[in-house]
C-alpha positions in Angstrom: 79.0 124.2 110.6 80.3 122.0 113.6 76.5 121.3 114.9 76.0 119.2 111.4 77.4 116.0 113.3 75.3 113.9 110.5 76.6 115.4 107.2 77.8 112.5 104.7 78.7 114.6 102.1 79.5 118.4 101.6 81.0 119.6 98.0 81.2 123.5 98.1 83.3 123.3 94.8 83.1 125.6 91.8 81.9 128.6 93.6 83.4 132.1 94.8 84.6 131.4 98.2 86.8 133.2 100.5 89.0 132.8 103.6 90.0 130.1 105.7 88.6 126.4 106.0 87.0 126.1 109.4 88.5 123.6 112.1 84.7 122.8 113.7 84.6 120.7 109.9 87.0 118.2 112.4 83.5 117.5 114.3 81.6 115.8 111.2 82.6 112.7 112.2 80.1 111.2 109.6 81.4 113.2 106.8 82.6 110.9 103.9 83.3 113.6 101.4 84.4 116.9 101.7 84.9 118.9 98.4 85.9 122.6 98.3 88.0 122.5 94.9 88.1 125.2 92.6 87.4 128.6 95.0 90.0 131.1 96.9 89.9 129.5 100.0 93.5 130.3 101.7 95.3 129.8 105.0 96.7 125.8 106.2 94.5 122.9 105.9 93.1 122.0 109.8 94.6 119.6 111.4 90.9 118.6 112.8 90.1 117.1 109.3 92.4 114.6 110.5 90.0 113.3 112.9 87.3 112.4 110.1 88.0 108.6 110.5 85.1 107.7 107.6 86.4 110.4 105.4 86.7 109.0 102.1 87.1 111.9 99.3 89.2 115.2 100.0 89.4 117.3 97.3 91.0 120.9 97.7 92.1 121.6 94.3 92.6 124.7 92.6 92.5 127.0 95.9 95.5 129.3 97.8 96.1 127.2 100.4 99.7 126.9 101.9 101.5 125.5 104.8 102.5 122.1 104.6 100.9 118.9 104.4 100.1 118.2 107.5 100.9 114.5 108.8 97.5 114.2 110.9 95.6 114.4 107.7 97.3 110.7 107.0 94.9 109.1 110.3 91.9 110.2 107.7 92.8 106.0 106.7 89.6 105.4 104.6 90.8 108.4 101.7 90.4 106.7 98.3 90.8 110.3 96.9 93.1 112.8 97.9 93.3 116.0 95.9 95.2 119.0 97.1 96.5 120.1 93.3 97.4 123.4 92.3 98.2 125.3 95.3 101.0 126.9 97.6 101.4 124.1 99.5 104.9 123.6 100.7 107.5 121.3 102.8 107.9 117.5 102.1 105.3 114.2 101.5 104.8 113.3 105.2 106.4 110.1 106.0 102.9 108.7 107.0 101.4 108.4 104.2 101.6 104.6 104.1 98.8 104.7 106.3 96.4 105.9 103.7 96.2 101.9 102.5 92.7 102.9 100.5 94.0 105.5 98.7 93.3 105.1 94.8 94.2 108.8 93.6 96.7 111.2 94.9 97.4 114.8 93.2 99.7 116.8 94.6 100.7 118.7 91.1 101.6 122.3 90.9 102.7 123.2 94.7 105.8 123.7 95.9 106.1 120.4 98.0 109.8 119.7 98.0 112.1 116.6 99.4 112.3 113.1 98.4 109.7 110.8 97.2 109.1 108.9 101.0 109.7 105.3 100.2 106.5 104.4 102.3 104.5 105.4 99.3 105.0 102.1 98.3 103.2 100.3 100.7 100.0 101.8 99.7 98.5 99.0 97.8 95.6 99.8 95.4 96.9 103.5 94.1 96.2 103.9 90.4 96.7 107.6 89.9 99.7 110.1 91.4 100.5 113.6 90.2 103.4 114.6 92.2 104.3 117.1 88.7 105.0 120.6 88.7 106.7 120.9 92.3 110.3 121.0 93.9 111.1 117.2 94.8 114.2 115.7 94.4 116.3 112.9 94.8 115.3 110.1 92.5 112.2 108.1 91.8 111.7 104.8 93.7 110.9 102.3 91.0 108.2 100.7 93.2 106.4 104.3 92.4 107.5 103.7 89.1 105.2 100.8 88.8 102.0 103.1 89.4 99.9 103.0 86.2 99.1 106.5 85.8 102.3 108.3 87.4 103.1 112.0 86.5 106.2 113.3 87.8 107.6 116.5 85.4 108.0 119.6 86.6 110.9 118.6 89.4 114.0 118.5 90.2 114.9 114.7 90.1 118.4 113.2 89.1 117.0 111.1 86.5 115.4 113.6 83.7 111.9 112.8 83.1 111.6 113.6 79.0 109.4 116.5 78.4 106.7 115.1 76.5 103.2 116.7 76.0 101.8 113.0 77.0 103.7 113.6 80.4 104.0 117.3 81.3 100.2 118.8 82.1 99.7 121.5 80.1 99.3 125.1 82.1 96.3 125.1 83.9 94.8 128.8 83.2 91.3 129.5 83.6 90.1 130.1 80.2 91.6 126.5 79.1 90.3 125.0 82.3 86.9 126.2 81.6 86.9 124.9 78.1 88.0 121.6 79.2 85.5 121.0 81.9 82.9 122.2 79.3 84.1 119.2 77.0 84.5 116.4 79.6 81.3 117.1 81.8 78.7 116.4 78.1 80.6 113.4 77.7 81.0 111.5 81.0 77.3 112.9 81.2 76.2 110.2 78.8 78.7 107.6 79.9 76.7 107.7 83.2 73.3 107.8 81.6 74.1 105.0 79.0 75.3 102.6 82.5 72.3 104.0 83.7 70.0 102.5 81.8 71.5 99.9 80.3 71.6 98.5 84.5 68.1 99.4 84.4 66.7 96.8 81.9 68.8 94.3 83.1 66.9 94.4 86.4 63.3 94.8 84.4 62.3 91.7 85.4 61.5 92.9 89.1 58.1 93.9 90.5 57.0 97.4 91.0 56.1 98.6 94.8 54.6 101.3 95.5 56.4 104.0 97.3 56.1 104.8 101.3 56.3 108.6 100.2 54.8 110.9 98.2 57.1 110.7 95.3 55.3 108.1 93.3 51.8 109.2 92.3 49.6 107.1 90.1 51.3 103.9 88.1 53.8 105.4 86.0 53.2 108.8 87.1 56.3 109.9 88.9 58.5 113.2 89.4 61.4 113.7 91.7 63.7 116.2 91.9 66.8 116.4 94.0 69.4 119.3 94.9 66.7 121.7 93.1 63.3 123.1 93.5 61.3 120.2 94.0 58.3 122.7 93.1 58.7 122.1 89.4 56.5 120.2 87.9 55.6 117.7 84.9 53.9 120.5 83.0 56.6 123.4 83.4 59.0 120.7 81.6 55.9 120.7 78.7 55.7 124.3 78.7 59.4 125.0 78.5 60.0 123.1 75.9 56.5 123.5 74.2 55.4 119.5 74.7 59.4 118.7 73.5 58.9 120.9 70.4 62.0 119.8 67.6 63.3 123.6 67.7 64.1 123.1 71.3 66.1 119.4 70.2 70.0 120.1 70.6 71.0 116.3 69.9 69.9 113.0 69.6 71.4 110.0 70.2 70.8 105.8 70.2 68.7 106.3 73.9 66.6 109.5 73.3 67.2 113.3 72.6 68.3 116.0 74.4 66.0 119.3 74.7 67.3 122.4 76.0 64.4 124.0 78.8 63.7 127.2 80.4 62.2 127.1 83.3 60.0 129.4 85.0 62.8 130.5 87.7 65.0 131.4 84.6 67.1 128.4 85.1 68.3 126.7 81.6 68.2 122.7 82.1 69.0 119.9 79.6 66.6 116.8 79.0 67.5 113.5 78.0 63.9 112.3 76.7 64.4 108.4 76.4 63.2 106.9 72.8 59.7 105.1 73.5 60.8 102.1 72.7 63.3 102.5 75.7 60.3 103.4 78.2 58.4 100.1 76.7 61.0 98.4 77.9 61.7 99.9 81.5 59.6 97.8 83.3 60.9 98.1 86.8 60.3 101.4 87.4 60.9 101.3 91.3 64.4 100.0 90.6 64.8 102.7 88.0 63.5 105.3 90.7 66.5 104.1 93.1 68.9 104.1 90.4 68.6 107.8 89.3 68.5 108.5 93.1 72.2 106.9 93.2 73.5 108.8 90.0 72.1 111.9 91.4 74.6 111.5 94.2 77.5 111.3 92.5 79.8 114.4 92.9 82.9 114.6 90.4 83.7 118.4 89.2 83.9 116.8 85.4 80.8 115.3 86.4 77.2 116.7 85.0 75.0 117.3 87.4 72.1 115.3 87.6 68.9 117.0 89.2 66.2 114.4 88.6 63.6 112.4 86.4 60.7 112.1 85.2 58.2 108.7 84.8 55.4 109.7 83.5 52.7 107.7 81.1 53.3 110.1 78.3 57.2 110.0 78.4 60.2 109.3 80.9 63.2 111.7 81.1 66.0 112.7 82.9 67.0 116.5 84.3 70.5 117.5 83.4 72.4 120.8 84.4 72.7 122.5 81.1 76.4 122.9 79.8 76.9 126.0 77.4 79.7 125.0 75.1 78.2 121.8 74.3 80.4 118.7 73.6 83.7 117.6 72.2 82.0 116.6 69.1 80.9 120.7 68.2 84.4 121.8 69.5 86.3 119.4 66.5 83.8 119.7 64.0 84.7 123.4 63.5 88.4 124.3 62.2 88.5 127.2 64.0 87.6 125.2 67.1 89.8 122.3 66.7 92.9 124.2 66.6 92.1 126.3 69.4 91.9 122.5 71.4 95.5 122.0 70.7 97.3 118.3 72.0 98.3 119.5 75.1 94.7 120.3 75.5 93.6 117.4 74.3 96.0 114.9 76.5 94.7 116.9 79.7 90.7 116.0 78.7 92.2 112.2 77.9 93.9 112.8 81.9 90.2 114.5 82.7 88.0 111.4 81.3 90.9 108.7 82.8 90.1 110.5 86.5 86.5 110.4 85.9 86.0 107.0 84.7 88.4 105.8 88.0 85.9 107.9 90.2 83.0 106.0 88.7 84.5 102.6 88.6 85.4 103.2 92.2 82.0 104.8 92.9 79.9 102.0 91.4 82.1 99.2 92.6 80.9 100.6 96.4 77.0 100.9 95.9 76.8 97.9 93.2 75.3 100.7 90.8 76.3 99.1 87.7 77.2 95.5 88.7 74.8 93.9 86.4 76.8 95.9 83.5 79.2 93.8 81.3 82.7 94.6 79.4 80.9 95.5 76.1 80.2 98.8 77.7 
């Protein structure tokens, strides 16, 4: 993994991984995001990932890792995310955090990290988010952290008692409620994403078409592209799997098209977000569409839906979802049986879910200009 000296960005999250994180990832000096959150991965956190001076995301949640924080990770001084939640990490904050001056979100919750708040944490300007909860620290809470807007600090040992609110003590993080949770926030930010989408796209309609350098872009509005996924599939397996976007393959609709549920010949399940025709009329830039769904398929958030690709094509235009089973939060409360099972400390931890989220975009899009054309009525 060392030889990949030109890797950007590596996300391993979400799978069934074992063992150690290797020190060669210190040599991918060009990574700017490293994710490895939710597997078993065990054993200290390598002091070489301290060398990744462009590093911008580390996210190492929900894994067995111990040891303590180490202090070299704090020269990675272009973090704007730093995860390391729920595990068995121990010893105190390193002192040096304050060098981590980019730094926008900073979970810590559910270790045992013990010690004293370090006062250097507030010299780290632009922080928005901290979850320090659910750990051993003591001492009491400098109000300069205070000031943070979205602060969660339960779970500790500090003189001043922190009242033990559902609003600020994160509900227990077991698997069946953490799957049930990511199946209700991924549908929604989802369509948060599309709806910036396209709403940046007709904004920008009055620019020309050119035609592309590559392959991608066939004839006029005949285009299909497909990224992290078989780029073998074509215009006419989407047709046949859903029977030319038969209505008993429809599993919602909404005010920018309708979602069908396909098959496709590998066995794979996908969703489709098939834009209303009126919406196609009006996409008239459809090489500045084309770079926008390239961007979006880039994003990487583990409440995130995965985005595999689009279609332009002169019959229709749509977009290539992975396919969440348990739907949204919509078919979860519109049941009673449902809606009781998704009790209020549920519920605050998807509100805490969709407020990380929405900071990842803002921060996201702020960085590639994605949605700078998009106005407060959003």
């Amino acid at each position: 993994m060392g030889r990949w000296r030109n890797l950007v960005h590596l996300d391993l999250s979400n799978n069934y991984l074992l063992g150690y994180i290797p020190p060669t990832l210190g040599h991918l000096t060009q990574l700017t995001t490293l994710a490895i959150a939710s597997n078993q991965i065990n054993g200290s956190i390598p002091l070489g990932i301290g060398s990744l001076k462009v590093l911008q995301v580390l996210d190492l949640y929900d894994n067995k890792l111990d040891g303590r924080v180490p202090p070299k990770l704090m020269n990675c001084s272009k973090l704007w995310e730093l995860d390391l939640g729920n595990n068995l990490l121990s010893g105190s904050i390193p002192s040096e955090i304050n060098k981590l001056q980019e730094l926008n979100y900073l979970n810590l919750s559910h270790n045992s990290i013990n010690g004293k708040i370090p006062s250097q944490l507030r010299e780290i300007p632009r922080i928005r988010t901290m979850d320090l909860s659910m750990n051993n620290l003591s001492g009491s809470i400098p109000e300069s952290v205070k000031k943070v807007p979205l602060l969660y600090v339960s779970g500790n040992n500090f003189e001043v008692k922190i009242p033990n609110t559902s609003a600020n003590s994160p509900p227990p993080h077991h698997k069946k409620i953490a799957t049930r949770l990511v199946a209700i926030i991924l549908p929604m930010v989802a369509l948060l994403a599309l709806i910036f989408g396209i709403l940046f796209v007709r904004r920008r309609r009055d620019k020309r078409v050119e035609p592309a350098e590559t392959g991608e872009i066939t004839k006029c509005a005949d285009e299909f592209a497909i990224w992290n996924y078989d780029g073998k599939i074509t215009f006419q397996n989407m047709i046949e799997a859903t029977e030319d976007f038969h209505i008993k393959y429809c599993i919602g609709t909404g005010s920018y098209g309708s979602v069908y549920r396909a098959r496709l010949p590998s066995g794979k399940v996908v969703a489709l977000k098939k834009l209303h025709r009126s919406e196609t009329e009006e996409l008239a830039s459809l090489e500045s569409f084309r770079n926008e769904a390239r961007l979006l398929s880039q994003i990487r958030h583990r409440n995130i839906v995965k985005l595999y690709g689009f279609c332009l094509h002169r019959k229709c235009m749509f977009l290539i979802y992975e396919y969440m089973e348990m739907g949204s939060l919509f078919c979860v409360l519109r049941t009673d049986e449902e809606a009781v099972d998704l009790d209020w400390a549920k519920r605050v931890n998807t509100v805490r879910g969709m407020a990380h989220v929405s900071w990842h975009l803002w921060i996201y899009c702020s960085r590639t200009g994605l949605y700078h054309d998009c106005d407060g009525e959003i």
